[in-house]
C-alpha positions as CSV (number, residue, x, y, z in Angstrom):
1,X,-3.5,-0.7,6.7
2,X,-0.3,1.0,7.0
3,X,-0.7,3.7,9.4
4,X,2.3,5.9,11.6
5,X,0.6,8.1,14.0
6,X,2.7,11.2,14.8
7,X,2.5,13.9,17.6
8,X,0.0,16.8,17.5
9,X,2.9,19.0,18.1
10,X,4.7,17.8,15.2
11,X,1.6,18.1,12.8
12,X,0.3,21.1,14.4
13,X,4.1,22.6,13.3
14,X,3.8,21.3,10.2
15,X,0.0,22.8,9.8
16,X,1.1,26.1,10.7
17,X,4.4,26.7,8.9
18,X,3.2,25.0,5.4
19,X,-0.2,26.1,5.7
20,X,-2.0,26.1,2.3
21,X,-5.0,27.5,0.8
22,X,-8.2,25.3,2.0
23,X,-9.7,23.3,-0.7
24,X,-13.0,24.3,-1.7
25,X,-15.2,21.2,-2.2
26,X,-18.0,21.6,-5.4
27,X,-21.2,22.9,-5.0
28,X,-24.6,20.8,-4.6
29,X,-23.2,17.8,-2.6
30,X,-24.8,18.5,0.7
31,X,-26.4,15.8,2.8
32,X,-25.2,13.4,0.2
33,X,-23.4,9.7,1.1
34,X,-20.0,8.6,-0.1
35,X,-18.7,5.0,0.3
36,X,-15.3,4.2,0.5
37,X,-13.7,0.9,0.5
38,X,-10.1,0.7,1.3
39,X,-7.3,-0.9,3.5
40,X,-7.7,0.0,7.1
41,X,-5.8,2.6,8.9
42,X,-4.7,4.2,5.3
43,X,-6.0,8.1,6.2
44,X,-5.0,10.8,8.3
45,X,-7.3,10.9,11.9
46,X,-9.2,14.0,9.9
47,X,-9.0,12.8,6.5
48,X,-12.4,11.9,6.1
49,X,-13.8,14.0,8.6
50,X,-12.4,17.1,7.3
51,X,-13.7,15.9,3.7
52,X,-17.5,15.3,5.4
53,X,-17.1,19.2,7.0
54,X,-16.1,20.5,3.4
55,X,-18.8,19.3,1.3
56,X,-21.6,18.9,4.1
57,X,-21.8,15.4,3.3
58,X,-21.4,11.7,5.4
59,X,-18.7,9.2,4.8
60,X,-19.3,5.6,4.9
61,X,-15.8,4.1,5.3
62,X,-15.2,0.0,5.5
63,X,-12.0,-1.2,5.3
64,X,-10.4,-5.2,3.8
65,X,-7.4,-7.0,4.8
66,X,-6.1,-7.8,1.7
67,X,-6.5,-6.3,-1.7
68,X,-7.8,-9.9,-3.0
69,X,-10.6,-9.4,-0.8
70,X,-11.5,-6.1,-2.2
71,X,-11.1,-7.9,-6.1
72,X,-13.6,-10.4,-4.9
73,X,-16.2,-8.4,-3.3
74,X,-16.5,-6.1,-6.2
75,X,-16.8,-9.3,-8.7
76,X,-19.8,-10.5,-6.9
77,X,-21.3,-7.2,-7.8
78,X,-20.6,-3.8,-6.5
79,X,-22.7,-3.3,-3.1
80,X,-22.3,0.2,-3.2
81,X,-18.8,1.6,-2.8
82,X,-17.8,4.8,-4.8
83,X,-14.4,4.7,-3.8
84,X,-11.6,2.0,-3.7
85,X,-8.3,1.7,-3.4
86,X,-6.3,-0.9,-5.5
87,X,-2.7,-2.0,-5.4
88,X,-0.9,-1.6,-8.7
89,X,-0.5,-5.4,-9.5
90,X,-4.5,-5.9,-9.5
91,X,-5.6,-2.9,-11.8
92,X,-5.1,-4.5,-15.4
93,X,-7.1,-7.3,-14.6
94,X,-9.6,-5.0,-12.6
95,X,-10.2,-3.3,-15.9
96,X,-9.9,-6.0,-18.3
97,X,-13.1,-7.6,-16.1
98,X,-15.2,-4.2,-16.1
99,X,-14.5,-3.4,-12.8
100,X,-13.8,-0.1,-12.8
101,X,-14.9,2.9,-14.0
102,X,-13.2,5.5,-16.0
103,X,-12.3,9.0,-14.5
104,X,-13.0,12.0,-15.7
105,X,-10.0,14.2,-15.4
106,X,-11.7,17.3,-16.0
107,X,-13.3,17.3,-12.3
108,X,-9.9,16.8,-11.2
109,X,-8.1,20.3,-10.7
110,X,-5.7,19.4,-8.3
111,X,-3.8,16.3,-10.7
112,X,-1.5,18.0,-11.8
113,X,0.1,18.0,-7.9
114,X,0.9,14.5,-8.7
115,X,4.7,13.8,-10.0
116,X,4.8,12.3,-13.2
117,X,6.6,9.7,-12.3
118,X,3.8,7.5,-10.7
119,X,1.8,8.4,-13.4
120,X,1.2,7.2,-17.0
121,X,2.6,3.4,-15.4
122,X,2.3,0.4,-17.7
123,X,-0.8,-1.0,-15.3
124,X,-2.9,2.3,-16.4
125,X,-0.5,4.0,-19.2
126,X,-3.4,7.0,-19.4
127,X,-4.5,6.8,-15.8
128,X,-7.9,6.3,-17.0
129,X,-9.2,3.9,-14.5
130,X,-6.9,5.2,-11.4
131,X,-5.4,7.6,-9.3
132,X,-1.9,7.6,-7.4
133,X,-2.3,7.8,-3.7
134,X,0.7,5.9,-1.9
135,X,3.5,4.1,-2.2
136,X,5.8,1.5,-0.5
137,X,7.8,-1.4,-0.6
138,X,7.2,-5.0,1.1
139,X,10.6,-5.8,3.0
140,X,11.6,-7.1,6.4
141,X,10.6,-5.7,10.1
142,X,12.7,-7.6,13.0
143,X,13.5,-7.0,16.8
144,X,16.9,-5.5,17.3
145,X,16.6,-7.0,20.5
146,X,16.3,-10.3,19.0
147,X,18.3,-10.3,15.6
148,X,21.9,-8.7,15.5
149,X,21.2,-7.9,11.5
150,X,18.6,-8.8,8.6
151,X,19.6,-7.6,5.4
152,X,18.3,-9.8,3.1
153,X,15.4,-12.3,2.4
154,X,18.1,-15.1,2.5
155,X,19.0,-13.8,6.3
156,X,14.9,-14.6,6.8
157,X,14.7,-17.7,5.1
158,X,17.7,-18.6,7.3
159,X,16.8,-17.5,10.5
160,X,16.6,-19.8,13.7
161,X,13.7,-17.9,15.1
162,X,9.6,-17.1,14.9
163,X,8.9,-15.5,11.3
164,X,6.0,-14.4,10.4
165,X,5.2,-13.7,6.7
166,X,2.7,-11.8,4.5
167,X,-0.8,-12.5,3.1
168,X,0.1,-10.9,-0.1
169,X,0.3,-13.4,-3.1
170,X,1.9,-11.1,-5.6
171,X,4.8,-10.1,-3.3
172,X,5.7,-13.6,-1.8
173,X,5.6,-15.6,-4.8
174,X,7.8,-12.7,-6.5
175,X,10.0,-13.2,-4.0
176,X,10.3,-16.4,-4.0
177,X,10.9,-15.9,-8.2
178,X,13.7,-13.9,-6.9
179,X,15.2,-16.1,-4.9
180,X,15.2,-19.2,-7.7
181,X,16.6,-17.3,-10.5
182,X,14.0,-15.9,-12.2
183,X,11.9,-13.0,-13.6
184,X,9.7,-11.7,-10.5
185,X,6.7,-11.0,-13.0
186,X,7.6,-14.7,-14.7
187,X,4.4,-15.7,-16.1
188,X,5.4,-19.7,-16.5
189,X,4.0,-21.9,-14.3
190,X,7.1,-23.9,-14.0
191,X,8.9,-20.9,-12.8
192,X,6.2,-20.4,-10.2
193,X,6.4,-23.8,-9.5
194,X,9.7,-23.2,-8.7
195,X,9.0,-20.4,-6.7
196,X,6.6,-22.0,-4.4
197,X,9.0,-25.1,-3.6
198,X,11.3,-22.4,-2.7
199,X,9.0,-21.1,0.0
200,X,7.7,-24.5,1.2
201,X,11.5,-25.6,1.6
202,X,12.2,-22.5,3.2
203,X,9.4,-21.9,5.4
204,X,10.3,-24.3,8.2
205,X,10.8,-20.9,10.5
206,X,7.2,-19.6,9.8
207,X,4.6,-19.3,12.8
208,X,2.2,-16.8,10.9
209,X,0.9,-15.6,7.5
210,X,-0.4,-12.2,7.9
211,X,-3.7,-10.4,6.9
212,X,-1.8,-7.1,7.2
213,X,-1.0,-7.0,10.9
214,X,2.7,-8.8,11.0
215,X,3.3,-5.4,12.8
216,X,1.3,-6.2,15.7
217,X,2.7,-9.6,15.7
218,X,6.1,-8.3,15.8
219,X,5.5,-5.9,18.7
220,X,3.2,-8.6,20.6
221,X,7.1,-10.2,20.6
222,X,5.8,-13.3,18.5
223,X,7.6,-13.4,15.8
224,X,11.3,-11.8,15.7
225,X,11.3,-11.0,12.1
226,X,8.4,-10.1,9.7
227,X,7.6,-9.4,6.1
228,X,5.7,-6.9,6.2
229,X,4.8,-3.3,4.2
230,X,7.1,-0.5,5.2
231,X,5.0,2.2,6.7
232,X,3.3,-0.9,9.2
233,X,6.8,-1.5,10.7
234,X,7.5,2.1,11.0
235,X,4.3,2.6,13.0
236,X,5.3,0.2,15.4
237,X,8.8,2.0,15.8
238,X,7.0,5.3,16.4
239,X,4.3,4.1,18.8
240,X,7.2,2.5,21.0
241,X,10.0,5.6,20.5
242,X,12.5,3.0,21.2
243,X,14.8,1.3,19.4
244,X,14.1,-1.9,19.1
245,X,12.2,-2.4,16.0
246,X,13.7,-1.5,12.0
247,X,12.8,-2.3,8.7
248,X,15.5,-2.6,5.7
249,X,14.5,-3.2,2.3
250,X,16.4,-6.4,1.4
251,X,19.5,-6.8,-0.5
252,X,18.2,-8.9,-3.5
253,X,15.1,-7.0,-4.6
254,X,11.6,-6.3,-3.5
255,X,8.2,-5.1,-5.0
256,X,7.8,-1.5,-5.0
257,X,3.9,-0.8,-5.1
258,X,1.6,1.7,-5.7
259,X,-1.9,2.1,-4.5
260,X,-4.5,4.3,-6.5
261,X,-7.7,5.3,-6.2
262,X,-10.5,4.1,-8.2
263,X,-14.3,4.4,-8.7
264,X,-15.7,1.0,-9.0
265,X,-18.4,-0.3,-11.8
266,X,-21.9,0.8,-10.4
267,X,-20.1,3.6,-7.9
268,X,-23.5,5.3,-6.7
269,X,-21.9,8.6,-6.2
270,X,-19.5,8.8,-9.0
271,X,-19.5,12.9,-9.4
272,X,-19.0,13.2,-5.3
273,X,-16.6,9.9,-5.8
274,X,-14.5,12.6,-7.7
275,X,-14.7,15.5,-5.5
276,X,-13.5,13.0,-2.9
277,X,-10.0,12.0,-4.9
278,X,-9.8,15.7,-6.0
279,X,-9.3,16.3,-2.4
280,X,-6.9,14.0,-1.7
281,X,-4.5,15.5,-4.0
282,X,-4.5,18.8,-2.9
283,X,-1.5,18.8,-1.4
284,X,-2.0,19.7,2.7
285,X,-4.3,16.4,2.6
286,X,-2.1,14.4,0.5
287,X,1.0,15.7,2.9
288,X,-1.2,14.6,5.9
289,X,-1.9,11.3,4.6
290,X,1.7,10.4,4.3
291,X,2.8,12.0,7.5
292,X,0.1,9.4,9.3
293,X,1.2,6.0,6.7
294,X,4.8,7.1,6.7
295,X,4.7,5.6,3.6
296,X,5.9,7.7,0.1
297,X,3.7,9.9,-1.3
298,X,3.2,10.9,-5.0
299,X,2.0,14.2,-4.6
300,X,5.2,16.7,-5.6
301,X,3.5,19.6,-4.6
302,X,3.0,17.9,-1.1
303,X,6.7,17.0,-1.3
304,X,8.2,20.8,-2.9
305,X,6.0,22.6,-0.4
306,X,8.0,21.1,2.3
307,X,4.2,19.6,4.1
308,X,5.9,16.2,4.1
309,X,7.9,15.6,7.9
310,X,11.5,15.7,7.3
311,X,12.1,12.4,8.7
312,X,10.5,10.8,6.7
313,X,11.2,12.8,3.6
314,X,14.9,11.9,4.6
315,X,14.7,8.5,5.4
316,X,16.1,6.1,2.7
317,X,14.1,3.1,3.6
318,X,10.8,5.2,2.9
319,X,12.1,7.4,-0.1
320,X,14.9,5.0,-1.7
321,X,17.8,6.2,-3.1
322,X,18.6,5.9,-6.7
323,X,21.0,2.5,-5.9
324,X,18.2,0.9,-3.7
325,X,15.2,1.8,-6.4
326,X,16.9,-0.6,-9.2
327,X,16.6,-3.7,-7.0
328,X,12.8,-2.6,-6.7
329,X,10.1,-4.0,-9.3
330,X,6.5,-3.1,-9.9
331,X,4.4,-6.1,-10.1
332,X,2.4,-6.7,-13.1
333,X,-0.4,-9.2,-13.3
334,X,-3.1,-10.6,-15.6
335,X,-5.8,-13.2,-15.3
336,X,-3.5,-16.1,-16.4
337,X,-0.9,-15.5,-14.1
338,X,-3.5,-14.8,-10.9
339,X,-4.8,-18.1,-10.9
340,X,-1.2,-20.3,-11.1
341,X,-0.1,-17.2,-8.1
342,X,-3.4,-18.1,-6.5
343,X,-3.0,-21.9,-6.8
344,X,0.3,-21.9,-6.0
345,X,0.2,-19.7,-2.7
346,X,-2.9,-22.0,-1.8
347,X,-0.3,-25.0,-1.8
348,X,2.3,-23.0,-0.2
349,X,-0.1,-22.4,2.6
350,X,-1.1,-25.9,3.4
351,X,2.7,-27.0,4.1
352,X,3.7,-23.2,6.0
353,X,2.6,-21.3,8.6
354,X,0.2,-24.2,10.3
């Protein structure tokens, strides 16, 4: 998920003008396994392999295409995965179900890189059960070639063209809350009701739903438009160096997530699970992370060391302005309100997309 791949000029410049002091993984690890269990394309080229070189150890990294299918893999019992990485909306529920375990901030010297302002979040007030590692919103990708403007989900819903939208319950359904009239974390089912009618009448235009690849739809040139997560349309846009692909977030509102990381129920590994997020937030890695995503990272010290690539640091539909950020909601979920989203976005998806 979510990657930007950037120039080894650029990150070698970076490297050598921010370089920081190496992080020094725990003793005793060696020859040891960890598993990790996150979206795809969501570290650096050398994130993991610079980890494995650290601590002498081997990585086991599997990926999912949505974070539902992470949810359910870990409720049929954990198969062995000491690292995952779940998206803001699903953490409550995550720990209401004993899915998680908690983390033990002392073997975590490098937290205090992270900026309070993704931590201590109503999903995890004491960030007990996870860790911040990126953030992003969900808005709109479309060909420039194709579409004069898109500025808001209205302009989608609207548009005499291929769309293609987004396997992400949470975010559609919100949307669609947003575009009836109501709160985007409504828990009624008549409001979601609503919603989904919304996006059934309004998804006459729809040639795809997603699993987290609407970017490769959009530069394959079927679909004009997309929703899609930020840093996937602005890998597209760096891959071509052209013009013709940009991403706005959209003029009524969008969800603003965050993805953590988290040691499951049953993690095998838990002490090297810990070295392993402890490394992430040192800030060269967590810098080198973001530079790959382009999506927004909550490590300050990445950000105040000046590791984070200017463009994006500078660019407004990665790190929003203060204006933009009071359109953008957090999700919040709990076990009621994920099965009417799940049964709703089932119904949605027999009358859209087919």
């Amino acid at each position: 998920m979510r990657k930007l791949i950037f120039a080894s000029l650029v990150a070698a410049f970076f490297t050598a003008a921010h370089a920081q002091t190496d992080w020094t993984c725990p003793a005793g690890f060696e020859g040891q396994t960890l598993s990790v269990y996150n979206w795809a394309t969501y570290v650096a080229d050398d994130t993991i392999s610079n980890f494995e070189a650290a601590c002498g150890v081997r990585v086991i990294y599997d990926t999912y295409g949505t974070d539902d299918d992470m949810v359910v893999r870990l409720r049929q019992g954990n198969p062995g995965y000491d690292v995952v990485v779940p998206t803001d909306a699903n953490v409550p529920t995550m720990i209401l179900e004993g899915l998680l375990e908690k983390i033990d901030h002392s073997l975590l010297p490098n937290y205090g890189n992270l900026d309070p302002t993704f931590t201590g979040l109503p999903f995890d007030p004491g960030n007990d059960y996870t860790i911040p590692y990126q953030w992003g919103t969900v808005g709109i990708g479309y060909n420039t070639e194709k579409v004069a403007s898109m500025d808001s989900w209205s302009d989608v819903f609207a548009y005499d063209g291929p769309v293609a939208w987004l396997e992400d319950t949470t975010a559609m359904i919100g949307m669609g809350l947003l575009m009836v009239g109501k709160d985007p974390n409504s828990e009624s089912a008549t409001d979601i009701d609503a919603a989904a009618q919304y996006l059934i009448d309004n998804g006459g235009n729809v040639v795809y739903i997603a699993r987290d690849d609407g970017q490769e739809i959009l530069a394959r040139g079927e679909a004009d438009v997309v929703i899609e997560y930020s840093g996937d349309i602005f890998q597209i846009m760096d891959e071509c160096e052209c013009d013709t692909y940009a991403y706005v977030i959209p003029e009524e509102g969008t969800n603003f997530w965050l993805d953590s990381l988290a040691i499951p129920k049953g993690a095998p590994n838990k002490a090297l699970a810990h070295a392993f997020i402890d490394y992430i937030l040192w800030p060269q890695a967590g810098a080198d992370i973001s530079n790959y995503t382009a999506f927004g990272t909550p490590n300050l010290a990445a950000y105040e060391q000046g590791l984070i690539d200017p463009e994006l640091a500078d660019d407004p539909a990665i790190y929003p302005s203060e204006e933009t950020k009071a359109r953008l909601f957090f999700a919040t979920q709990s076990p009621e309100r994920e099965a009417l989203l799940n049964d709703a976005w089932d119904m949605i998806k027999i009358f859209v997309g087919r």
